[in-house]
C-alpha positions in Angstrom: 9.4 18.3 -15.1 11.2 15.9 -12.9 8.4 14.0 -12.3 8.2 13.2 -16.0 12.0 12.0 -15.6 11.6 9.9 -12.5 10.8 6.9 -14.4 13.9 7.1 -16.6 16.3 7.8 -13.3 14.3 4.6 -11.4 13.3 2.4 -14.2 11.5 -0.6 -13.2 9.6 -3.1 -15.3 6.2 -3.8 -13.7 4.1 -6.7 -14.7 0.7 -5.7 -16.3 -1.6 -8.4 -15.7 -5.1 -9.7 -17.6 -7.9 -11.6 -15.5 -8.9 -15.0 -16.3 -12.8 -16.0 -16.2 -11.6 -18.4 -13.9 -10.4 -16.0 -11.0 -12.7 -13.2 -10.7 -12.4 -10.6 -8.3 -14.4 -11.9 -5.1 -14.0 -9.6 -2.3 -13.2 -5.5 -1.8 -12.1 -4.9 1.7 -12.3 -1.5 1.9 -11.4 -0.8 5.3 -8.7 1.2 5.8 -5.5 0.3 7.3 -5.0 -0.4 10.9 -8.7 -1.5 10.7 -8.0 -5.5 11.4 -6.7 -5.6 7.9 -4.1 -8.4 9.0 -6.2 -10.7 11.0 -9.0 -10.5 7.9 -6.0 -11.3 5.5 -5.3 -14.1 7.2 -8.6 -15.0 7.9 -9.7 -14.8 4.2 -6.7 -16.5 3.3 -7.9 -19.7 6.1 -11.2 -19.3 4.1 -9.4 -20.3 0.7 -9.1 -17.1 -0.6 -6.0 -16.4 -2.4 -4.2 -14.2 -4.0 -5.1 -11.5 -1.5 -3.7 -7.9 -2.1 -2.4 -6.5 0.9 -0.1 -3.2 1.1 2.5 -5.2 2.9 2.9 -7.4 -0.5 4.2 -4.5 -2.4 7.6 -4.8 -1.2 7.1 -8.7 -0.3 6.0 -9.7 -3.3 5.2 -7.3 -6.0 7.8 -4.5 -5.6 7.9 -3.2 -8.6 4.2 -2.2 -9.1 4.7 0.9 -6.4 5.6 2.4 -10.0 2.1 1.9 -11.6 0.3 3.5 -8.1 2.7 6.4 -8.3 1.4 8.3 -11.1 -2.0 7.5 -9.9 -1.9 8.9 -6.6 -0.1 11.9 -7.9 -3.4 12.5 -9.6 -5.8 11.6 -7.5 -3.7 14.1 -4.8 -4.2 16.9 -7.6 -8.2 16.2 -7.1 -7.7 14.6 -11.1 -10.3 11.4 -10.6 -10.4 10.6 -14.1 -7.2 8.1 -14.6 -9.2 6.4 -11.5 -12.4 6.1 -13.4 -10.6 5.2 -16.6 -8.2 2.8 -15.3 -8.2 -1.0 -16.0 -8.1 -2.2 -12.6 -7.0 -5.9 -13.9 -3.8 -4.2 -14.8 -2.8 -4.1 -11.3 -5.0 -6.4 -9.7 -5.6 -9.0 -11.9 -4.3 -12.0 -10.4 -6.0 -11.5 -7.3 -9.5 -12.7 -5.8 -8.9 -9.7 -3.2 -8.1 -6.3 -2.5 -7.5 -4.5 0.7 -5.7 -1.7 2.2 -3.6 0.6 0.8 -3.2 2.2 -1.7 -6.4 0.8 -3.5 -8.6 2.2 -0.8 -7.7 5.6 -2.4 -9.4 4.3 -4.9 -12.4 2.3 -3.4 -15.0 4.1 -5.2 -14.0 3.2 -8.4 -12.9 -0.2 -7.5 -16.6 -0.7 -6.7 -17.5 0.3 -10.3 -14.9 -1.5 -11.4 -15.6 -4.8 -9.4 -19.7 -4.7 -9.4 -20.2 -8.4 -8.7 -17.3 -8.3 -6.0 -18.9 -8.9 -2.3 -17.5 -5.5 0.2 -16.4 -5.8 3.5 -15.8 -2.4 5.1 -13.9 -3.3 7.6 -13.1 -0.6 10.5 -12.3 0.2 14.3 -14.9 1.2 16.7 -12.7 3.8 17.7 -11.6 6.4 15.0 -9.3 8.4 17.0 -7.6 5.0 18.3 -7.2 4.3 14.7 -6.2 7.9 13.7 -3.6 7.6 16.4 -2.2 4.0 15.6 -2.3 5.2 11.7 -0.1 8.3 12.3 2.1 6.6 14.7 2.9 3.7 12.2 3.2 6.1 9.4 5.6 8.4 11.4 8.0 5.5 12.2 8.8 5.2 8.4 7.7 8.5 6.6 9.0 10.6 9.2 12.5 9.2 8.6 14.6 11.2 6.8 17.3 8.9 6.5 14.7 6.6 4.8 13.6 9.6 2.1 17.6 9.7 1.7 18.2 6.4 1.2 15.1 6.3 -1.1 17.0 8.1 -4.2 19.5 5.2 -4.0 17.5 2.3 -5.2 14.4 1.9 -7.9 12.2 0.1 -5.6 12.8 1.6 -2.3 12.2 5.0 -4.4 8.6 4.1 -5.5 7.5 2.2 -2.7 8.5 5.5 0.2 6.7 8.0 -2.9 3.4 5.9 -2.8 3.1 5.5 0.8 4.0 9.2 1.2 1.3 10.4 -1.5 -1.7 8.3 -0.2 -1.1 9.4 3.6 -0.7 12.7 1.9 -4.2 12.1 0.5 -5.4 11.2 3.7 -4.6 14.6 5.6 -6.0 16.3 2.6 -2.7 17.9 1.1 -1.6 19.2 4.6 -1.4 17.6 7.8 -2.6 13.8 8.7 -2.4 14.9 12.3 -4.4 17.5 11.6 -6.9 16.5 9.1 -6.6 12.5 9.2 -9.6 11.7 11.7 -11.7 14.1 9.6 -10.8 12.5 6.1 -11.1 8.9 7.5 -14.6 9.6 8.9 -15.7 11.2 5.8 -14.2 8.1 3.7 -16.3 5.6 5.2 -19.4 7.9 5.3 -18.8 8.5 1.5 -18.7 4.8 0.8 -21.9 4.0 2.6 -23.6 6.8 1.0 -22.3 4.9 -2.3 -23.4 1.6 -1.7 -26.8 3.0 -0.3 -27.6 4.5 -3.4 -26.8 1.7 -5.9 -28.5 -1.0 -3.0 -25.4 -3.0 -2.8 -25.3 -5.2 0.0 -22.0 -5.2 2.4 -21.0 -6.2 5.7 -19.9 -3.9 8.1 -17.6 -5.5 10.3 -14.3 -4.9 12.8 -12.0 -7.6 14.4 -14.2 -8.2 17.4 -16.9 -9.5 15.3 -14.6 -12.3 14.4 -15.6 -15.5 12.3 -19.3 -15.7 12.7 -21.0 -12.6 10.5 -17.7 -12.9 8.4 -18.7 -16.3 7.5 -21.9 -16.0 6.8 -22.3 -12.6 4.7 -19.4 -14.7 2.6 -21.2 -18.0 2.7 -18.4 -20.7 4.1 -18.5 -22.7 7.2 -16.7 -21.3 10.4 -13.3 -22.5 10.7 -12.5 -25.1 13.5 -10.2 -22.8 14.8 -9.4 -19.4 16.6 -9.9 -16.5 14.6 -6.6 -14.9 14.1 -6.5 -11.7 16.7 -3.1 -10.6 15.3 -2.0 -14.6 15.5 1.8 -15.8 14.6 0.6 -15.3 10.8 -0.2 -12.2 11.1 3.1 -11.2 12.3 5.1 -13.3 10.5 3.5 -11.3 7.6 4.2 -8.1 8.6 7.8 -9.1 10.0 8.6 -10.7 6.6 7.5 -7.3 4.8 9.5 -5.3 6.7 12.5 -7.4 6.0 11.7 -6.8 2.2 12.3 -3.0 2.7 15.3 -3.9 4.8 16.6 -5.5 1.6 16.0 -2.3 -0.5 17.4 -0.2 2.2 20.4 -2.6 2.3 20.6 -1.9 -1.4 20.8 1.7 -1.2 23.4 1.7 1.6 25.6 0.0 -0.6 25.5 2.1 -3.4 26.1 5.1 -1.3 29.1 3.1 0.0 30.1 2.6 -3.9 29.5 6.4 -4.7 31.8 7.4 -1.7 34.4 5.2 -2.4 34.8 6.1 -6.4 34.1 10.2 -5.3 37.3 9.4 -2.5 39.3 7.9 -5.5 38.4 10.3 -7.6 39.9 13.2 -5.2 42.7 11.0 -4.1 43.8 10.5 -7.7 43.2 14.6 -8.7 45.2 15.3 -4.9 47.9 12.9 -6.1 48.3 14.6 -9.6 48.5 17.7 -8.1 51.5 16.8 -6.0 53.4 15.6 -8.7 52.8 18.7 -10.6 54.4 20.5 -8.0 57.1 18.3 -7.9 
């Protein structure tokens, strides 16, 4: 029942997009995050790719869309694929030439049906449990806040964007734990997706950070760049430092209407103390 309120108590307009023939969707990186997902941004980006849809844009750049993902990680958490299947990607994702991280990879499967003609770069560490470990302690910095899941009640955006992050981590330790079951679901995520691909004979390159320009280059088709291949360069930061200021923003936001709630509850009493007293006078 409240859920079916939410969207009344944090209304937000979100921007539902159509795709030209000119801009098609190019490439699905379907790597999951803390997979190299900044340096290929940026690397893609150097390669004349652009839009690119990266998780850090949703409070960057598109912060109100948090509130199209929501419902649809709420179903895909309840094991309910069909809004998935049925979904008009372009709604979402129609402005951009590529699509990476979260939340989509939730999704990846039927972003490949989706996106048929798209080229796939599964992108991943070598390591899964140095990945499961750099995921969860990212992911606890933030979602393991409980002053951030207070202050998310206080502001539209901030609201959304905390309840989509917290449902597709959610989805990743399989209702219960990410410590406890993330390794396992990110494992079986990349083995699904090959299995996928195998069957339909879609090509895709499988690729981590190490491999750098050369096999990324030509699987896509481009010339090498004249220059270093971004191992978590000054872009790449300056990314991720400009998204965090973004929630900062919302946070900011919801600090000050807490501020404005305490001060009209402290007038409120004040006024009710101070016609007390002069009843009793």
């Amino acid at each position: 029942m409240a859920q079916r309120l939410f969207p009344h108590i944090y209304p937000l307009s979100p921007p539902h997009r159509t795709r030209s023939p000119n801009r098609p969707m190019r490439i699905l990186a379907l790597g999951l995050p803390r997979s190299g997902t900044d340096s290929l941004r940026t690397a893609l980006a150097t390669l004349g790719y652009n839009p690119i849809w990266h998780g850090f844009e949703m409070p960057l750049s598109r912060p109100t869309e948090s509130a199209l993902w929501v419902p649809l990680l709420r179903a895909k958490a309840r094991g309910d694929n069909q809004p998935g299947k049925s979904m008009n990607w372009d709604v979402i994702l129609g402005d951009c030439e590529v699509v990476m991280d979260m939340p989509p990879g939730v999704f990846a499967e039927e972003l490949l049906d989706f996106y048929p003609d798209a080229k796939v770069i599964l992108n991943r560490r070598r390591n899964m449990d140095s990945w499961h470990r750099s995921l969860g302690e990212a992911a606890d910095m933030v979602l393991g806040s409980w002053f951030l899941w207070m202050l998310s009640w206080f502001d539209a955006e901030l609201f959304w964007w905390y309840w989509s992050a917290v449902l597709w981590m959610g989805i990743m330790g399989k209702g219960v734990s990410f410590e406890k079951y993330g390794k396992e679901w990110g494992v079986e995520y990349y083995e699904r997706l090959e299995r996928k691909m195998w069957r339909e004979g879609k090509l895709y390159l499988d690729w981590v950070v190490q491999d750098g320009w050369e096999p990324l280059c030509d699987f896509l088709g481009t010339e090498v760049p004249n220059e270093e291949f971004p191992w978590k360069n000054k872009a790449g930061d300056e990314f991720q430092k400009n998204a965090d200021k973004a929630v900062e923003k919302m946070v900011r936001r919801s600090l000050m209407r807490i501020g404005l709630i305490m001060a009209v509850v402290v007038a409120v009493v004040a006024s009710w103390l101070w016609g007390l007293k002069g009843l009793r006078t």
